[in-house]
PATI-187409 format. One line per 5 residues: number of its first residue (from 1); for each residue x, y, z of C-alpha. Coordinates in steps of 0.5 Angstrom, whole numbers. Example, Ala and Ser with C-alpha at 12.3 -4.5 7.8 and 13.67 -1.06 7.14 Angstrom:
residues 2
1) 25/-9/16 | 27/-2/14
***
This chain:
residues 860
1) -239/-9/-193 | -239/-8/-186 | -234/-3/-181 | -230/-6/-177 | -233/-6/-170
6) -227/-5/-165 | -227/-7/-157 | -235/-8/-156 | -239/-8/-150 | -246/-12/-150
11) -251/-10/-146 | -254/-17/-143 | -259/-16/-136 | -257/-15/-131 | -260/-13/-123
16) -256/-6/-120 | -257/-4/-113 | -252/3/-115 | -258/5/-122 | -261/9/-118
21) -254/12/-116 | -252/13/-123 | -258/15/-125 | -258/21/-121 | -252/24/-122
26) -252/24/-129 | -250/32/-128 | -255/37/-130 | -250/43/-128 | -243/45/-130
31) -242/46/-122 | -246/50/-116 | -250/55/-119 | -248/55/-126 | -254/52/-131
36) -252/47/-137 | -254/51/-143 | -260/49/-147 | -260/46/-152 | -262/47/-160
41) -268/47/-163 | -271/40/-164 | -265/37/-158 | -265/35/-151 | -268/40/-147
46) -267/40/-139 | -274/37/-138 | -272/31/-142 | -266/30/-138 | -271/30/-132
51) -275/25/-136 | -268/20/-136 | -268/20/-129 | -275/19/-127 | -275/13/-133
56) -269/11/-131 | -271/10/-124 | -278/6/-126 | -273/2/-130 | -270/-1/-123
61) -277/0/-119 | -280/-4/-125 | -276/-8/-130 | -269/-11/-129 | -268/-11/-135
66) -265/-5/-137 | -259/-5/-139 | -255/-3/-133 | -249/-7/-134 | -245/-7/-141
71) -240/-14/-142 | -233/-12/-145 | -231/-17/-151 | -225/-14/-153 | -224/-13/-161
76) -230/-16/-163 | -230/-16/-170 | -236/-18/-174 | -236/-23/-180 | -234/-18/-186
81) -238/-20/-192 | -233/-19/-197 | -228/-24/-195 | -233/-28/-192 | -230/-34/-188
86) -223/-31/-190 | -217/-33/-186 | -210/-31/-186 | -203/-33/-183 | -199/-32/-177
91) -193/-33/-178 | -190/-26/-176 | -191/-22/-170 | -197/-18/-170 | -196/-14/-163
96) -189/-12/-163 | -189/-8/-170 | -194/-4/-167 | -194/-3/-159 | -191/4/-160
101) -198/7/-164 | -205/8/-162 | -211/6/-165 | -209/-1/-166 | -215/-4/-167
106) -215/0/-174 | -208/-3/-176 | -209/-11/-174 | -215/-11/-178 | -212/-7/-184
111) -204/-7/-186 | -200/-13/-188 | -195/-14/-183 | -187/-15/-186 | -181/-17/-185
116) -175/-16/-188 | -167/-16/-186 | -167/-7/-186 | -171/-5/-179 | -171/3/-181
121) -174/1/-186 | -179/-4/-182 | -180/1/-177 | -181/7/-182 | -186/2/-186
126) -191/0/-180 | -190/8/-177 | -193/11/-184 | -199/6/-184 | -201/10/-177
131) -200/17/-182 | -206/14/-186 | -209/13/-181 | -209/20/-178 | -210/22/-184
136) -217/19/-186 | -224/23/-185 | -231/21/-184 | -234/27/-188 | -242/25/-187
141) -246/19/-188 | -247/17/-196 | -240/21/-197 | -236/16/-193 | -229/17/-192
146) -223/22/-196 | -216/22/-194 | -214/28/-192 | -206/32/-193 | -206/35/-186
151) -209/33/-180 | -212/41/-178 | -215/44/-183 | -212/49/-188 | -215/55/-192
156) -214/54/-199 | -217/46/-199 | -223/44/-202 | -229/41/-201 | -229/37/-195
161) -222/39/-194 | -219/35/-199 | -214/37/-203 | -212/34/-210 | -204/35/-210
166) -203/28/-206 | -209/25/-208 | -205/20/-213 | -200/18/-207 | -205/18/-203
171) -210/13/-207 | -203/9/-209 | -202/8/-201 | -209/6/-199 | -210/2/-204
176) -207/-4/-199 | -211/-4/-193 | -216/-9/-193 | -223/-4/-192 | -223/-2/-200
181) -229/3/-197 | -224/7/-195 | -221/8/-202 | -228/8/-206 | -230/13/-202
186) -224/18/-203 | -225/15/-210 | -232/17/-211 | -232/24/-207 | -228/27/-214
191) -230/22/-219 | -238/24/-217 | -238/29/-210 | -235/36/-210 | -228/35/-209
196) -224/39/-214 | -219/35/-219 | -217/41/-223 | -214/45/-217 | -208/42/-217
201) -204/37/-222 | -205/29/-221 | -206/23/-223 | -213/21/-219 | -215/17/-225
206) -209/13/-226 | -208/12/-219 | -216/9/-219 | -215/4/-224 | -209/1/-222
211) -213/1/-215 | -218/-4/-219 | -213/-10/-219 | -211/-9/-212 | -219/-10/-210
216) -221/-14/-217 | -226/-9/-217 | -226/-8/-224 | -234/-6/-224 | -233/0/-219
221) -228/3/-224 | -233/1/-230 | -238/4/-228 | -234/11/-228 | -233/12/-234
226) -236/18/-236 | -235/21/-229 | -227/19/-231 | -229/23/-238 | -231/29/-235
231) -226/30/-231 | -220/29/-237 | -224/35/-241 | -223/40/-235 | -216/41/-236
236) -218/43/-244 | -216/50/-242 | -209/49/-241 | -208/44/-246 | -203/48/-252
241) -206/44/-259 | -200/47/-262 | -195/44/-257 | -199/39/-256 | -197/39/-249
246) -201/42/-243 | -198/47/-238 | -200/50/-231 | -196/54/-226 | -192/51/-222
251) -195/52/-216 | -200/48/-218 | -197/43/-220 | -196/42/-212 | -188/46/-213
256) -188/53/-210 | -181/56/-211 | -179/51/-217 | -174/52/-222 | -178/57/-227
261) -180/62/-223 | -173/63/-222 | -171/63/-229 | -177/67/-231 | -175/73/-224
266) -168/72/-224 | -167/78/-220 | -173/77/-214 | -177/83/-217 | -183/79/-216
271) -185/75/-212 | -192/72/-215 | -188/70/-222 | -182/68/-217 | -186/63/-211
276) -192/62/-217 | -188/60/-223 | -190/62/-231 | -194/58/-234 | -190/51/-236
281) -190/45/-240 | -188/41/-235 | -185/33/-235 | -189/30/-229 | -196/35/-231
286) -197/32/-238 | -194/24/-236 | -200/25/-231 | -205/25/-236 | -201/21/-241
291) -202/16/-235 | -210/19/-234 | -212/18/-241 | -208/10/-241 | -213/10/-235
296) -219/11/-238 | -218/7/-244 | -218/1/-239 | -224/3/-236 | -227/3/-243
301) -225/-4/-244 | -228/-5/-238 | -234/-3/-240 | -234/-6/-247 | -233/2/-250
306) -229/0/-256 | -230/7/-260 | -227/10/-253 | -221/6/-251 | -218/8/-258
311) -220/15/-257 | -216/14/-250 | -211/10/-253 | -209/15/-259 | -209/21/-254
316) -204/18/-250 | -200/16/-256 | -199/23/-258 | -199/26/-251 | -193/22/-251
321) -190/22/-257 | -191/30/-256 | -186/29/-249 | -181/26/-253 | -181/30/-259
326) -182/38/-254 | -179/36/-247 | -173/31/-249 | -166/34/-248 | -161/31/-252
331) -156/35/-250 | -158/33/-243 | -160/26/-243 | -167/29/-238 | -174/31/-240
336) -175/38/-239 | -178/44/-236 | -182/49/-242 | -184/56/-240 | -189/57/-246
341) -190/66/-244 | -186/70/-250 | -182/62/-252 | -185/62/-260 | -179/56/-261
346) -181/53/-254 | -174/53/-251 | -173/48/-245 | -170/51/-239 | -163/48/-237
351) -163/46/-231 | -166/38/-229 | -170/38/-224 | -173/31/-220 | -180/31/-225
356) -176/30/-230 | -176/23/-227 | -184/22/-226 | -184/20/-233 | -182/13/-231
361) -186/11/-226 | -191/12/-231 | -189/7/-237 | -185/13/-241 | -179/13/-243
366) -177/5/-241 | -172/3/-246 | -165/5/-245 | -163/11/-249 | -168/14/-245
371) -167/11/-238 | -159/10/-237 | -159/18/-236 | -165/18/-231 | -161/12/-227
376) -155/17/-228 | -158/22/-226 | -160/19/-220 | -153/16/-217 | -150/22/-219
381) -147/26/-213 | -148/33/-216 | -153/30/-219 | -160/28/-214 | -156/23/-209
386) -155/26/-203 | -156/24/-196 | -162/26/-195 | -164/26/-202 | -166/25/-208
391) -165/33/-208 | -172/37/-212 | -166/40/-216 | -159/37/-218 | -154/39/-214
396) -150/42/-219 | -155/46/-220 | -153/55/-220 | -160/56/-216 | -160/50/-212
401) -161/51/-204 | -159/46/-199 | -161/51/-194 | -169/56/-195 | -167/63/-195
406) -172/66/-191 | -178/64/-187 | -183/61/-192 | -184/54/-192 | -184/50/-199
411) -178/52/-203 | -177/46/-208 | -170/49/-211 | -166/43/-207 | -170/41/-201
416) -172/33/-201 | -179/32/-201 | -182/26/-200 | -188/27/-204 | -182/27/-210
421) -179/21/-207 | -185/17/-208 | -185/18/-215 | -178/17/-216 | -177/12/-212
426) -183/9/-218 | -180/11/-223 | -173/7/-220 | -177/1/-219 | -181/1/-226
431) -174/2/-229 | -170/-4/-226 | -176/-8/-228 | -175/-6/-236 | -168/-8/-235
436) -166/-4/-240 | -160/-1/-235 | -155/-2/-230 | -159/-1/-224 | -160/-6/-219
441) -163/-9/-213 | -158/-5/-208 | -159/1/-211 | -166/0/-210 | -165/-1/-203
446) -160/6/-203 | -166/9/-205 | -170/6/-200 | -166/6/-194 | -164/14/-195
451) -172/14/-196 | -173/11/-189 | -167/15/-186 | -170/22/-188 | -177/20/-185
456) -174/21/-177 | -174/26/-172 | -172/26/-165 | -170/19/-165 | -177/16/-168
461) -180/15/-175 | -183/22/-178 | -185/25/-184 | -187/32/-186 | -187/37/-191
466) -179/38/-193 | -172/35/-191 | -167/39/-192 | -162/35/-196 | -155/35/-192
471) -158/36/-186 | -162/31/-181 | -167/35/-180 | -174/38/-183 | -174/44/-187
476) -181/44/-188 | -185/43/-181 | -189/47/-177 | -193/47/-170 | -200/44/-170
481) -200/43/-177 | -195/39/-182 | -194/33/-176 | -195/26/-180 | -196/30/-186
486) -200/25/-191 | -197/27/-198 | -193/22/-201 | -192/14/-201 | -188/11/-198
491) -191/3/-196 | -193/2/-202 | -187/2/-205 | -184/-3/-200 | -190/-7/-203
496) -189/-6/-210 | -182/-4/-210 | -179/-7/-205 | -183/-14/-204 | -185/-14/-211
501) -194/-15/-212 | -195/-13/-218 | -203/-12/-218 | -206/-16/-225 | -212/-16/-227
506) -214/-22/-228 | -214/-28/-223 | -206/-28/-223 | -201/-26/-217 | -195/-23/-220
511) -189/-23/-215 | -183/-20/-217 | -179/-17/-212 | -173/-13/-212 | -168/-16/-206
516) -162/-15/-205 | -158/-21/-207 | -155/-22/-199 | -162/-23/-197 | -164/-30/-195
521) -172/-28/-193 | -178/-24/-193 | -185/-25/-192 | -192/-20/-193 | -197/-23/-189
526) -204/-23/-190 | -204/-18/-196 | -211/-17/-198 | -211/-17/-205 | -217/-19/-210
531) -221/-20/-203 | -217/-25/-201 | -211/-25/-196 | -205/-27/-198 | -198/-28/-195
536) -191/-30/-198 | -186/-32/-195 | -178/-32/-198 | -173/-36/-194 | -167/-39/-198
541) -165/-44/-192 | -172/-46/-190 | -171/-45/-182 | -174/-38/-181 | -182/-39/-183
546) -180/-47/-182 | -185/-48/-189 | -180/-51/-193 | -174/-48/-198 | -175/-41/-203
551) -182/-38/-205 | -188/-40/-201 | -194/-37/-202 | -201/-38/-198 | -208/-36/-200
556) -213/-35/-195 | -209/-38/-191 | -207/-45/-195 | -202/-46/-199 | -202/-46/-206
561) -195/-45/-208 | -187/-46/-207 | -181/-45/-211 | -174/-44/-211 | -174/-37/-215
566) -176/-31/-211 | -181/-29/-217 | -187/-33/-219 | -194/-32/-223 | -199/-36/-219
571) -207/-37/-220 | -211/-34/-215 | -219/-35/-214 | -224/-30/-217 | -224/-24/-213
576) -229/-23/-207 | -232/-16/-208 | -235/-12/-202 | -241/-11/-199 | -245/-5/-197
581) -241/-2/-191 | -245/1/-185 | -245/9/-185 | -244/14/-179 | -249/18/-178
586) -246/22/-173 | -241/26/-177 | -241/33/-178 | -236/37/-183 | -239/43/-183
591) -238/45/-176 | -242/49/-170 | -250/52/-173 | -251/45/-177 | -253/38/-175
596) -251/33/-172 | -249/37/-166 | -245/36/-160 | -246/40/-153 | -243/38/-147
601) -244/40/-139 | -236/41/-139 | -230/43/-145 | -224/44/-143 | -221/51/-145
606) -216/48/-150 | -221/43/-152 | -227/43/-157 | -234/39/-156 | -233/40/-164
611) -228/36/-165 | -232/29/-162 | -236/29/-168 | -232/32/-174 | -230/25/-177
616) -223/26/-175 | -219/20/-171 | -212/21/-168 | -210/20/-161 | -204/26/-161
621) -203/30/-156 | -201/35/-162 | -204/36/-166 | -210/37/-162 | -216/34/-164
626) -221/32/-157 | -226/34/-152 | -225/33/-146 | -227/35/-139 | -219/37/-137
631) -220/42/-131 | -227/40/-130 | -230/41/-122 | -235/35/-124 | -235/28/-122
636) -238/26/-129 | -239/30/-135 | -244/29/-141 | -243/29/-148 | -249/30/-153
641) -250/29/-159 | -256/31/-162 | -259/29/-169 | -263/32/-173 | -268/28/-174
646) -270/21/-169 | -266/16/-172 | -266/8/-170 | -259/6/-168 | -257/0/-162
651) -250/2/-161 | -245/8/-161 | -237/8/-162 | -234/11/-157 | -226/14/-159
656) -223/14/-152 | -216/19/-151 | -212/18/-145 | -205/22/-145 | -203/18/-137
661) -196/14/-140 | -194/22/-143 | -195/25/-137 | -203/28/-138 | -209/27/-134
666) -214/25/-138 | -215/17/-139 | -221/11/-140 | -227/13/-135 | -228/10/-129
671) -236/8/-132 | -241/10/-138 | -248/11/-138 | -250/12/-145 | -258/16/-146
676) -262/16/-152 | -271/20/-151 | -273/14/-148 | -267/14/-142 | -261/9/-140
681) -260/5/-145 | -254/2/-143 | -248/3/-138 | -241/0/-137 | -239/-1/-129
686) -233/-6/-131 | -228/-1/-135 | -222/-5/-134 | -222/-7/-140 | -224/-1/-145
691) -218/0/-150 | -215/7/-149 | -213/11/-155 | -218/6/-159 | -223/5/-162
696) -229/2/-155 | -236/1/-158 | -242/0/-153 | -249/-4/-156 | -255/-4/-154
701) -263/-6/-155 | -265/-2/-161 | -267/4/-160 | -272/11/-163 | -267/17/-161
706) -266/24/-163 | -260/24/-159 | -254/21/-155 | -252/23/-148 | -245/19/-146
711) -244/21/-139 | -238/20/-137 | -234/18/-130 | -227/20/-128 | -222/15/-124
716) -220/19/-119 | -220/28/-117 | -214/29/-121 | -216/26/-128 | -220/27/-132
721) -224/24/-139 | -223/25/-147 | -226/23/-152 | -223/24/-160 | -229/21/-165
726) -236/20/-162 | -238/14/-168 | -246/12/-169 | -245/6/-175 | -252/4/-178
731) -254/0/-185 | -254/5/-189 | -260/8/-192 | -262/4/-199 | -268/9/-201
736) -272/11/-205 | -274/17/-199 | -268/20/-197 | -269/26/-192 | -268/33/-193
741) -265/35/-186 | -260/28/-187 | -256/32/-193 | -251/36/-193 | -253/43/-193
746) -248/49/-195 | -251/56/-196 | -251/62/-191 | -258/60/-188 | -259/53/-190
751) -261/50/-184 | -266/45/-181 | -272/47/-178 | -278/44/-175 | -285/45/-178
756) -290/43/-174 | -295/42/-181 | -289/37/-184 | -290/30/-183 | -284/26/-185
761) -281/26/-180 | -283/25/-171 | -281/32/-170 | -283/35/-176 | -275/37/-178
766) -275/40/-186 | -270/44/-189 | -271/51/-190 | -267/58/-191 | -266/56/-198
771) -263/62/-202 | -259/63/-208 | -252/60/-206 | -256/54/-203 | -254/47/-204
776) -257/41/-201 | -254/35/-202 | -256/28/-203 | -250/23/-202 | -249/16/-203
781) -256/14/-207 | -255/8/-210 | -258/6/-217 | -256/1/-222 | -256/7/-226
786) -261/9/-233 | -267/14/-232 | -271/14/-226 | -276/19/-223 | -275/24/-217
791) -280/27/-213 | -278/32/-209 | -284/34/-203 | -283/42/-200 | -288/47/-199
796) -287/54/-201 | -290/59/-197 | -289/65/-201 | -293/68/-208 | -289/66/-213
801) -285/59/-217 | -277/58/-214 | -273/54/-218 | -267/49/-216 | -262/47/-221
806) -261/39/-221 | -254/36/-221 | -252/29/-221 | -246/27/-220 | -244/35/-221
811) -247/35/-228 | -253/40/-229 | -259/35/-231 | -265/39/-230 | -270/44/-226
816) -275/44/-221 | -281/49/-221 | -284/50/-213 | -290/53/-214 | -293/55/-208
821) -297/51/-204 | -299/56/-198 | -294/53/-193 | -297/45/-195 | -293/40/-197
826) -294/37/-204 | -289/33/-209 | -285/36/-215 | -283/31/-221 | -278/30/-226
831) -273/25/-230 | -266/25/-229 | -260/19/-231 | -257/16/-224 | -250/12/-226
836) -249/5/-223 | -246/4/-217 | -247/11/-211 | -250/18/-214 | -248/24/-211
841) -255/29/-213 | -255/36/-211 | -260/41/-210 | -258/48/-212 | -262/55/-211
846) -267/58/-207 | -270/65/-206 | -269/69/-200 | -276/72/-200 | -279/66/-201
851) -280/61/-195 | -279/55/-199 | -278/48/-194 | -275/41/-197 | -278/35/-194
856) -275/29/-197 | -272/26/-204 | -274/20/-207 | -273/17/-213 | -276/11/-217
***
């Protein structure tokens, strides 16, 4: 599967009597007097710069076919393997929806577009694919993509940034846009890659399978049986054989200040127990693994595992036969809390709170005995409805807070959270649809507009981390931080809930919406579904769409069905799988002192050259995430990023910033020059077109580089220039040599070095400084899975044998033993087992007093 390419510029011959001119005043100054500092080892120096100018000028002398001029062709997208020839509809207005926002490229290629007799919760639903849309992060080539919880990063995340607590929701949510790379990287980054599952409760696993009848991809989750295993058996410390249940802090089940740590420190005596909780059985935690373990069993079906299904199968039986028996309240009708410390008779708390209605969404608890009472629950005014609800905690509730009583952010006892709501708003779909209640369809649609109404601010669709429940404002909504906050569903439950796609394995699409019975239409619009793009259309008088009466249904743009009713089953084609997708190999998720690197002649103060590279894209004013040259005396200023080793590349994406229609003074360029080791390799005069607030590729020639200088020119004295990501996508490297200096390197003085005796690469890059906390990470190594050789060719300067621990896919496999070689490279071998599909191979150890260096990786 290929990116997207957004706006495109193709560099085409062209004469230029001003190239010279261009040329020349690519700056080698921050202003009078004041040098452009040096770059690191194995980059750009200020001689190669020289070299660009003279090469440059020998180009116009000599050769008119430079590429002087770059031709503007917006939004070009290239053929995407995985649909093909694919084509969707238009019947609906693609461009009003979305004129508000930027990087609107990413939103015509990726969502489904609505339409629907409720505009709050149109506008809310068009708005949240932007939250995704800030929120997701390249983190590296191999590694891909992961969907971050807040935009800035936060102390306590894991690996890359990531945070399990949402994951679920954000998977369930991604799950609908068209590029499935986004999903199966963010998938594979904890099922293989270092992301910790087991900081947090969740459903990852869940959410991974019913995402595979989304794709159709049944393959990709097949293939992580094992890796869905581990991850399983890593919450056997905290499962309770004699309960038969499992338990955590509810601080870790992503509810600080929730009704157990009041109960257990009734009296405010200690603030941990109090914030953090004791130990509990919770409803939400063990439906989680219920919901896991069901997930596996399919993955086991899958992948014609039958002893494994059945093992999964009973486990998740006897979980859920253990909730019914321990966490079942007859008295309250509720599924309750268990605090397990100094509780031999495992006694349930008294108080419902909204996780008590999780079990639904998970297929727990849909007959009516059980369900009446949650639907009660739900519409009760002293219960969780309230005008900014449902409430975390019923409103009859003694420790319920409509209002925090201090400063601290994440008070659950009351607040409206939507990473809650999306669940409840779940388990209320789920349970319609077993019709075993009284519920209905405008009581769905409460829900939902309540929903949609909380998530606003000033005016405009917003969501953060908590809502106070009778008050229209935020109660958990900091500065620079939580803005956008990406951890809660909201459009996939107008997907699945509201219009109603139930996702099926086999080749089937199920309709079954939940409408109102005063609406007369409503369409989904080139849902990407199995790899196909399909639109449904509800018009009971035939005048809106004007393709006839009821349910019409297209595929691929033909239309294969209609009818009277506004539910249908219908046979689709088989599913269209991705291909390969192209890599960026420009991203940096470790920072300053790693590679790539990013240098510039001038950063504004407030800004950070950083911020181009580190595979984070939104366009906010605030948050902040950019380099520009704001206040810069220059006339042009130059951003570089420099690799670690010369790389073959033919274009660069350029995400350009412009604040103008808010009253700033950065905006679009007024010319581009792009500069790689062999000089100019590509220019844009003509800007007129380059998308603000987007997505701007620039082409050319392919070209050998070791860096990438994009010298940009201003418009005018008072404005100046940004860019928020600087992307170079290449295909991706399919081995079996990976390089060293291409991983991911952790460590306190793992780095890339430069070793004129090593031969892998033109400027002799390798890894050294290895030491015990070291960790070279390959990612991304495909294999179709079985033992394969690896051969790991270093050199080892010292007198004595290092070792380095292998992992795959975080599994401990073997040893390697380094020799010394006396500063020589030579090979070291071993036998490991890769999986199907992309393999995450790890590198651990070293020694700080040997001088062990690492040129490359292969396997066959």
């Amino acid at each position: 599967m290929t990116r997207q390419s957004y706006n495109t510029f193709e560099s085409t011959d062209s004469k230029s009597a001003n190239l010279k001119e261009h040329v020349d005043s690519l700056p080698l100054y921050y202003s009078k007097g004041n040098p452009l500092r040096r770059k690191q080892d194995g980059g750009p120096s200020d001689a190669d710069y020289l070299l660009l100018k003279v090469s440059a000028l020998i180009s116009v002398i000599g050769f008119f076919c430079v590429l002087a001029y770059t031709l503007l062709v917006q939004q070009r997208v290239p053929p995407r393997h995985e649909l093909g020839d694919v084509k969707g509809t238009s019947f609906l207005d693609h461009e009003t929806p979305i004129s508000a926002f930027a990087g609107k490229s990413f939103l015509r290629h990726n969502i489904p577009f609505i339409d629907i007799p409720d505009s709050l919760i149109q506008d809310v639903y068009y708005y949240r694919w932007t939250s995704i849309q800030r929120n997701l992060r390249y983190i590296r080539a191999g590694t891909g993509y992961m969907c971050t919880e807040f935009v800035q990063p936060v102390g306590y995340a894991k690996a890359f940034g990531s945070i399990d607590a949402a994951a679920g929701h954000q998977i369930d949510e991604s799950r609908w846009l068209r590029d499935t790379f986004y999903g199966d990287d963010y998938i594979h980054l904890y099922t293989r890659g270092p992301a910790d599952a087991l900081q947090y409760t969740q459903w990852i696993l869940d959410a991974a399978s019913r995402r595979a009848m989304v794709t159709g991809d049944t393959h990709f989750l097949a293939a992580q049986l094992d890796d869905l295993i581990r991850i399983w058996h890593e919450w056997d410390q905290v499962y309770d054989g004699a309960a038969g249940l499992y338990y955590y802090q509810p601080v870790w089940d992503a509810q600080e200040l929730s009704l157990p740590g009041f109960i257990a420190d009734p009296n405010g005596t200690d603030w941990t127990l109090r914030k953090d909780g004791p130990d509990t059985f919770r409803p939400s935690h063990n439906a989680y693994m219920v919901a896991n373990a069901r997930a596996i069993a399919r993955a086991a079906n899958l992948a014609r595992d039958g002893f494994r299904e059945a093992q999964f199968s009973i486990m998740a039986d006897s979980l859920e036969e253990a909730m019914y028996k321990r966490m079942w309240a007859p008295e309250q009708q509720f599924f309750m809390d268990i605090i397990r410390p100094n509780n031999p008779n495992l006694t349930r708390l008294t108080g419902r709170e909204q996780v008590g209605l999780f079990p639904y969404r998970f297929g727990i608890g849909l007959n009516k005995s059980y369900a009446q009472p949650a639907i009660d629950a739900m519409f009760d005014p002293e219960g969780f409805l309230a005008p900014y609800g449902p409430t975390t905690l019923e409103i009859r509730d003694p420790w319920f807070m409509a209002t925090r009583p201090d400063d601290y952010c994440c008070y659950w006892n009351g607040m409206s959270w939507p990473y809650s709501t999306g669940h409840t708003l779940k388990s209320l779909a789920a349970i319609y649809r077993s019709g075993t209640t009284n519920v209905t369809a405008e009581q769905y649609l409460q829900y939902l507009h309540t929903y949609a109404g909380t998530q606003q601010k000033d005016g405009h669709p917003y969501v953060a981390e908590s809502h106070y429940p009778f008050l229209d404002t935020w109660s958990a909504d900091s500065w620079n931080h939580s803005e956008h906050y990406d951890h809660s569903t909201n459009n996939d439950d107008v997907i699945t809930g509201l219009l109603g796609i139930i996702p099926q394995q086999d080749n089937t699409l199920k309709i079954s919406p939940i409408i109102p019975k005063n609406w007369t239409y409503f369409a989904l619009e080139n849902l990407s579904y199995h790899g196909h793009l399909v639109t449904i259309l509800y018009d009971k008088y035939g005048s809106r769409y004007n393709v006839g009466h009821g349910l019409t249904v297209f595929v691929d743009g033909k239309e294969v069905y209609n009818g009277a009713e506004k539910h249908a089953t219908i046979r689709i084609p088989p599913p269209i799988l991705p291909a390969d997708a192209l890599i960026n190999i420009a991203a940096n998720p470790t920072g300053p002192g790693q590679y790539p690197m990013a240098t510039a002649t001038y950063t504004n103060s407030g800004d950070f050259q950083f911020k181009a590279i580190d595979g984070v894209l939104f366009y906010d004013s605030i948050p902040d995430n950019r380099w520009t040259n704001y206040g810069s005396p220059n006339r042009n200023d130059t951003l570089t990023v420099t690799f670690a080793r010369p790389r073959n590349i033919s274009s660069v994406t350029l995400a350009l910033f412009s604040d103008v229609v808010r009253g700033g003074g950065v905006d679009v360029p007024a010319r581009i020059e792009v500069y790689g080791s062999s000089g100019l390799l590509a220019m844009v005069n003509d800007t007129s077109s380059l998308l603000p607030n987007d997505r701007n590729e620039v082409t050319f020639d392919q070209t050998e580089t070791q860096f990438l200088a994009v010298n940009l020119y201003r418009k005018a004295s008072h404005l100046w220039v940004g860019i928020c990501e600087l992307e170079v996508w290449t295909p991706p490297i399919l081995g079996p040599t990976y390089h060293a200096v291409d991983a991911y390197l952790t460590g306190k003085d793992t780095r890339v070095v430069f070793d004129n005796s090593s031969t892998a690469t033109a400027n002799g890059a390798v890894v050294g400084g290895l030491g015990t906390d070291s960790n070279v990470a390959f990612s991304g190594i495909v294999s179709s899975g079985g033992q394969t050789s690896l051969i790991l060719t270093y050199s080892n300067s010292g007198n004595t044998t290092v070792g380095l621990g292998v992992e795959v896919n975080q599994v401990s496999q073997t040893s390697l033993d380094l020799l010394p070689s006396k500063g020589k490279y030579v090979n070291t071998t071993a036998t490991i087992v890769l999986a199907s599909g992309k393999n995450y191979v790890s590198l651990r150890g070293g020694s700080e007093d040997e001088g062990v260096r690492l040129e490359t990786l292969s396997l066959f």
